[in-house]
SEFI-942036 format. One record per residue (C-alpha): chain; x, y, z. Coordinates in nm, 2 decimals, padded with zeros to 4 digits. Last residue first. Example, Ala and Ser with C-alpha at 12.3 -4.5 7.8 and 13.67 -1.06 7.14 Angstrom:
<recs>
@ch->A, u->01.37, v->-00.11, w->00.71
@ch->A, u->01.23, v->-00.45, w->00.78
</recs>
This chain:
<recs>
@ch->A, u->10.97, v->11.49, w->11.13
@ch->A, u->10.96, v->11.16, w->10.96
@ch->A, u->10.93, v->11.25, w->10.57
@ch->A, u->10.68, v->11.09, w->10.40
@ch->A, u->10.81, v->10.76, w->10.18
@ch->A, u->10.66, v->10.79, w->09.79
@ch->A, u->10.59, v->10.50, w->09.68
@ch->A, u->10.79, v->10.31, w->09.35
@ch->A, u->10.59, v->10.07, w->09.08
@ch->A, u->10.52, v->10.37, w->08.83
@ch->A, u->10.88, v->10.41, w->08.86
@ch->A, u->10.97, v->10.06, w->08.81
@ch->A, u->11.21, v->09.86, w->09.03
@ch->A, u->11.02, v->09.54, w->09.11
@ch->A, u->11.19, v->09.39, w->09.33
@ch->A, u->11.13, v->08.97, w->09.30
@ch->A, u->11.07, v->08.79, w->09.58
@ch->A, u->10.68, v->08.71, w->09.53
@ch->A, u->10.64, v->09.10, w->09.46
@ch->A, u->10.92, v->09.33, w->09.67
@ch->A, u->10.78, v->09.68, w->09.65
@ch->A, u->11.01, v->09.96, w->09.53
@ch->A, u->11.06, v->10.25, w->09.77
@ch->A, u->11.13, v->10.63, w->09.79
@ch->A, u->11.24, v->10.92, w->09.92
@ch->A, u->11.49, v->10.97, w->09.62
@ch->A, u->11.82, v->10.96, w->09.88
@ch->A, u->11.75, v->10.69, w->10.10
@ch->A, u->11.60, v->10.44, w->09.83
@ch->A, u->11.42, v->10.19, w->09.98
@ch->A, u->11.35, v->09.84, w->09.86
@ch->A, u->11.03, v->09.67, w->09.98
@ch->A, u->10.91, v->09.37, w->10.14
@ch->A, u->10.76, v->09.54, w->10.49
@ch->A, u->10.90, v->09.34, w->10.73
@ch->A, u->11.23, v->09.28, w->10.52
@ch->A, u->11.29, v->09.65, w->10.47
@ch->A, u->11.60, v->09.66, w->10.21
@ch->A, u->11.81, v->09.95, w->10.15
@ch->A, u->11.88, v->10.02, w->09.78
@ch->A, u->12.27, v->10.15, w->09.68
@ch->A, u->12.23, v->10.49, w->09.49
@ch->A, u->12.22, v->10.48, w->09.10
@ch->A, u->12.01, v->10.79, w->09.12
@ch->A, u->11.65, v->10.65, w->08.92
@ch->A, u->11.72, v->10.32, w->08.90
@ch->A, u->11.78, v->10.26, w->09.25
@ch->A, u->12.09, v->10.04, w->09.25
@ch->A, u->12.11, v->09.65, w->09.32
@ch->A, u->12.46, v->09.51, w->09.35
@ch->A, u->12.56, v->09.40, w->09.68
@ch->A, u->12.12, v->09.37, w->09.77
@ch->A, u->12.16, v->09.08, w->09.55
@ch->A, u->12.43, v->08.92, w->09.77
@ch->A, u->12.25, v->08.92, w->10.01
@ch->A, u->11.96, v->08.75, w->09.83
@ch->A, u->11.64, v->08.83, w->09.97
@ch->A, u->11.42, v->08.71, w->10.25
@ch->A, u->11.10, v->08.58, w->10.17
@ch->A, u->10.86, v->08.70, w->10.48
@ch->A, u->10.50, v->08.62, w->10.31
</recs>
């Protein structure tokens, strides 16, 4: 499914866990945090920004 999400949604969502402003990877339907390493899956458009939820993202070096 490639739902796209709200612009204006991605204005004033925040990681939950650092506050920080959530990129969002349309291909892969997830919300990531640059800062905690992390992303939140996107479920039938909604982001579902639970810690038990989140994936770890490995480091690209």
């Amino acid at each position: 499914m490639s739902d796209k999400i709200n612009p204006q949604l991605l204005e004033v969502i925040a990681c939950p866990r650092c506050l920080a402003r959530l990129q969002y990877d349309q291909e892969n339907q997830r919300l990531i945090c640059c800062y905690e390493h992390i992303a939140y899956p996107i479920k039938n458009g909604v982001p579902e920004l639970l810690a038990d939820k989140a994936e770890i993202l490995k480091n690209k070096e």
